[in-house]
N, C-alpha and C positions, 0 to 999 in steps of 0.2 A: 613185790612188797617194797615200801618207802621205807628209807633209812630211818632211824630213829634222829633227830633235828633237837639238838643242845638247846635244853631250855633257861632263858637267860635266869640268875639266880636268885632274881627281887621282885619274880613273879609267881606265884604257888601253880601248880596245875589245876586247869581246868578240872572241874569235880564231876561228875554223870548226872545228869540232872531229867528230871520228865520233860514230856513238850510241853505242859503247861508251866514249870517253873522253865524252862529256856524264857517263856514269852513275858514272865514277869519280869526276869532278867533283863531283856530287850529292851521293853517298852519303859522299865523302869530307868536307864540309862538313858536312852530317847529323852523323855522327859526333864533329867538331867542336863543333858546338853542341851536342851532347849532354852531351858532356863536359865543355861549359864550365858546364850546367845542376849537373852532378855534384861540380864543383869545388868541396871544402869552404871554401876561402879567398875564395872570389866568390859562393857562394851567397846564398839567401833566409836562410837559416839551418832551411829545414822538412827534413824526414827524406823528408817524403811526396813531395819536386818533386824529390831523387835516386833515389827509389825507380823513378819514373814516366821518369825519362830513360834511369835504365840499362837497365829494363824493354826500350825501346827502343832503345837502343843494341846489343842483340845483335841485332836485325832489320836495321838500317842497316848491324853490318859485315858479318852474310853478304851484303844487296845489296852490299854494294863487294868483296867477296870476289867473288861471283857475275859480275861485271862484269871483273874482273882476269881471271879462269877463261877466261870468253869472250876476251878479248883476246888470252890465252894462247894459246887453241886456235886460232885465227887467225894462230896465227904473227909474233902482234905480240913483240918479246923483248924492246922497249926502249920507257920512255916518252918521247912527246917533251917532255922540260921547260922548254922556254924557251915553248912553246905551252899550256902547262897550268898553268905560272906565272902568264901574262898573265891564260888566263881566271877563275883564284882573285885576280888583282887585279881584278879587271874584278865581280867577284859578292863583294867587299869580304873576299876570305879572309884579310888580315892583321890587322884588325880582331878577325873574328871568334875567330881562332886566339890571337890576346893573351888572349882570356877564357880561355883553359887554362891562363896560368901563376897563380906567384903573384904579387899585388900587391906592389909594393915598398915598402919602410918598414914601421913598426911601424902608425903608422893608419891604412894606407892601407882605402880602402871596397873595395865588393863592386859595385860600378854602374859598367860598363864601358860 
């Protein structure tokens, strides 16, 4: 058995979640960071590292499309969101999801 591992204190624990809400988690992040690659105001400044994320970015939203579908047909009609909050705090999704806006100020950089 593994030692129980100090969990840092400005991240909540991951919460139990089904397979089909794991994969909305997933792909909904995926999507995320895809986006945040595509952001002309955070970017590299290359044409080629938007080309490459949108490229995939339609693959991630049909998986997260795909994942919803399932949940749907299962009869699921509601997410639970105070459960799926936790676990996009828990896999750093506030962080990641700030890379989608725009930076503030006129100088602000692109290194989030």
């Amino acid at each position: 058995m593994l030692p129980e591992r100090p969990r840092t204190p400005d991240r909540p624990r991951m919460p139990a979640l089904t397979d089909a809400e794991c994969e909305v988690i997933d792909h909904y992040l995926a999507v995320v960071d895809l986006l945040a690659r595509i952001n002309p105001a955070r970017g590299t400044g290359h044409t080629y590292t938007g080309l490459r994320a949108a490229q995939s970015l339609a693959t991630e939203a049909r998986a997260l499309l795909a994942a919803l579908e399932l949940m749907w047909s299962r009869g699921e009609r509601e997410l639970h969101v105070a459960t799926l909050t936790q676990a996009l705090r828990a896999l750093d999704g506030e962080r990641r999801a700030a890379r989608v806006t725009i930076p503030s100020g006129p100088g602000a950089s692109g290194a989030a």
